[in-house]
Every structure is written in C-alpha cells, then in structure tokens.
C-alpha positions as CSV (number, residue, x, y, z in Angstrom):
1,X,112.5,102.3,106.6
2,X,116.3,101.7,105.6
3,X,118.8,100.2,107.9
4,X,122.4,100.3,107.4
5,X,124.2,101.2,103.8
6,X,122.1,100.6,101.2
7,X,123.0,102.3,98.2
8,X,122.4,99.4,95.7
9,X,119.3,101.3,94.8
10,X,121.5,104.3,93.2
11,X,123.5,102.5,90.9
12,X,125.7,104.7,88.7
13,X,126.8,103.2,85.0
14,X,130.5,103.5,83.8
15,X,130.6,101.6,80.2
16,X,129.3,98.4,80.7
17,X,129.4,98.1,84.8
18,X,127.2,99.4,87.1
19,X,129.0,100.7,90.0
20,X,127.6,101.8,92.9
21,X,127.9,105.8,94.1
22,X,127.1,107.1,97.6
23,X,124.4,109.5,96.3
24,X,126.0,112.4,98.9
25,X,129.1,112.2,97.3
26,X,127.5,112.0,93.6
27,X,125.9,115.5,94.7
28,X,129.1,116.9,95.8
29,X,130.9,115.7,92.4
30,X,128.1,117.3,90.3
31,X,127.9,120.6,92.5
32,X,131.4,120.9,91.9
33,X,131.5,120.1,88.5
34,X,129.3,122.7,87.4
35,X,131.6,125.4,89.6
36,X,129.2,125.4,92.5
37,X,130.6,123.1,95.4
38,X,129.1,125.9,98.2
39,X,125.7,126.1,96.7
40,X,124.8,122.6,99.1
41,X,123.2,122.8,102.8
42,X,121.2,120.6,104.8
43,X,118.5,120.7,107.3
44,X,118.3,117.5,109.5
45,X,115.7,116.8,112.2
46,X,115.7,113.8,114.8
47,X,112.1,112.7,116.2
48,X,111.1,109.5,117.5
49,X,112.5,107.7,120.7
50,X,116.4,107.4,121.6
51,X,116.6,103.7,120.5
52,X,114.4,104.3,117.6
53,X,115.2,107.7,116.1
54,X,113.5,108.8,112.4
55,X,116.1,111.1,110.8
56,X,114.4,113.4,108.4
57,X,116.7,115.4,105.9
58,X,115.9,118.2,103.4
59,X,118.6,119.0,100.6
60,X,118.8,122.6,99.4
61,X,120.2,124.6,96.7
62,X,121.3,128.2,97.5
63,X,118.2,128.2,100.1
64,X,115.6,126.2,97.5
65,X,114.6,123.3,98.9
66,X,115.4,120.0,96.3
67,X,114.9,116.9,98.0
68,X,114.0,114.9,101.4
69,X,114.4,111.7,102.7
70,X,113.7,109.6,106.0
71,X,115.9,107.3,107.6
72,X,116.4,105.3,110.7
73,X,120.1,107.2,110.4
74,X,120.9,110.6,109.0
75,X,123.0,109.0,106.1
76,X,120.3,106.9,105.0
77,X,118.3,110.1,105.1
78,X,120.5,112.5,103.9
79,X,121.3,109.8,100.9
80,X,117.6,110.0,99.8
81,X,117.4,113.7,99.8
82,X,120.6,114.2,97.7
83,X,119.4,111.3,94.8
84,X,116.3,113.3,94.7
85,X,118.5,116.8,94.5
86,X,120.7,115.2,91.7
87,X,118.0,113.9,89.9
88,X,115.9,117.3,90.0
89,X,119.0,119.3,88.9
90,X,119.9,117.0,86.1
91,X,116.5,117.2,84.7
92,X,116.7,120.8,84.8
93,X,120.0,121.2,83.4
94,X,118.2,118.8,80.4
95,X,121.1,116.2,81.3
96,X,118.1,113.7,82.6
C-alpha cells in the first residue's frame, strides 16, 4: 500500500530529463488538450478502520469506467486510477 506522495513511479520525459508529473494533473492536461476537460469524474469509496482507512478510486470517462487504484489516501488512489485512465486513452488514441 502507498503512503504519502509518491509519484516517482510516473515519470514524464521532456528531452533528455525525466520530470516527474502528478498523474491527476497529467489527466486533466490531456482531457483538456483533446477539447474534453468535463468528460472526467470520480467515484471514491473509504473502508477500513478510522486510523487505517483503504481509499479505493475508479476513474471514468463520460460514465465508462477507465482505471482504479487503492490507497491508504484518496490521492494516492485517485493517482493510480488516473495513470491507468491516461495510459488506456493514449493507447486508444494510438499515441501509446
């Protein structure tokens, strides 16, 4: 399970450095790139106990579900749904 900000494991290339890009906002700069910034929701769901909460997050696309992720905090699992989302709708706009 993740704890705290770990986005090293989305790393983004820009010439010859790798910089590293909160995959939320990645999503939101693709969505709006391709002239659909209000295509994104959520769905979020807490379980677990109140010390030790699982956040569970599913990413959709005008209603079509893309990507989930788990996370001791709803960034962490919100994060994991949306690399998932950008990676699925890259792959289908044949931009891999």
């Amino acid at each position: 399970m993740s704890r705290g900000l770990s986005y090293s494991r989305y790393p983004r290339y820009r010439g010859t450095q790798s910089i590293v890009v909160d995959p939320i906002v990645a999503l939101n700069n693709y969505l709006q790139s391709i002239g659909q910034p209000t295509a994104l929701s959520w769905k979020d769901s807490k379980s677990g106990s109140p010390h030790s909460p699982v956040w569970s997050s599913v990413c959709k696309i005008y209603g079509r579900e893309y990507g989930t992720g788990t996370g001791a905090q709803k960034h962490i699992a919100r994060g994991d749904a949306a690399a998932q989302t950008l990676e699925a709708l890259r792959n289908e706009a044949g931009g891999g």
